[in-house]
C-alpha positions in Angstrom: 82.3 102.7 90.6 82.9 100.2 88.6 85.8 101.4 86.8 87.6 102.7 90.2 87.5 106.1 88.9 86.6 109.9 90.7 86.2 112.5 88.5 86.4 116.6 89.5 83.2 118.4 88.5 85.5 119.9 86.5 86.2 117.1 84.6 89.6 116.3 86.2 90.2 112.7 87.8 90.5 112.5 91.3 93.9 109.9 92.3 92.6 108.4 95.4 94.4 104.6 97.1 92.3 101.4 96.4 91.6 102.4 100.7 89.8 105.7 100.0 88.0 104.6 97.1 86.6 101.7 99.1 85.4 104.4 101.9 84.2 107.0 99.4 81.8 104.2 97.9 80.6 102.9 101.2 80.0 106.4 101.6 77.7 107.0 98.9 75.9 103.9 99.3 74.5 104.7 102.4 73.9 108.9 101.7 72.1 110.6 104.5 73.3 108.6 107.0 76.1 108.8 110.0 78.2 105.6 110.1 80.5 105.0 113.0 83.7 103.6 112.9 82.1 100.1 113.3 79.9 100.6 110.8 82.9 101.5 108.4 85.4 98.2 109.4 82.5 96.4 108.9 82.1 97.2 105.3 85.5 97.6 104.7 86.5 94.6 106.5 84.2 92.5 108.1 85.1 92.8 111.2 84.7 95.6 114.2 86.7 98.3 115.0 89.3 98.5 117.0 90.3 101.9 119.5 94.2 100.8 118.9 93.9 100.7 115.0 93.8 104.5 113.8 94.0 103.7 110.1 91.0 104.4 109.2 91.2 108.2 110.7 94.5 108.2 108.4 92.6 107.5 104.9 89.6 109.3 105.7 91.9 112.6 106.2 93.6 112.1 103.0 90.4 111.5 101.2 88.9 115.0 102.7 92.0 116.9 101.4 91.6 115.1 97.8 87.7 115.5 97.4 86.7 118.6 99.3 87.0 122.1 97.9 87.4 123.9 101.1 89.0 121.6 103.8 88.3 124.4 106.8 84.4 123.8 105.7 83.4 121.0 104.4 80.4 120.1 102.7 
């Protein structure tokens, strides 16, 4: 994490935005557990989120395509 880095299992480095990587480790600090939207801006952002802003949907697609091995069933 604190090198901003993703590696493959394979060993390959994962590009993501500094937006992705910041969902991806709010992610994995909080394993086992659904966050909502709100839950999300507020880590990301301090504040709630908002049904107009969408970006989040946005880097949380890309960051499926990028990390997932199977995008039609994820894991």
């Amino acid at each position: 994490v604190n090198r901003r880095r993703l590696t493959a299992p394979a060993g390959e480095e994962i590009a993501l935005t500094d937006a992705e990587f910041d969902i991806l480790v709010v992610f994995l600090r909080n394993p086992a557990r659904i966050l909502t939207r709100d839950d999300l801006n507020l880590a990301l952002k301090g504040r709630p989120w908002s049904p107009t802003d969408r970006t989040l949907d946005g880097h949380i697609a890309r960051l499926r395509k990028k990390i997932e091995p199977d995008i039609e069933r994820p894991t």
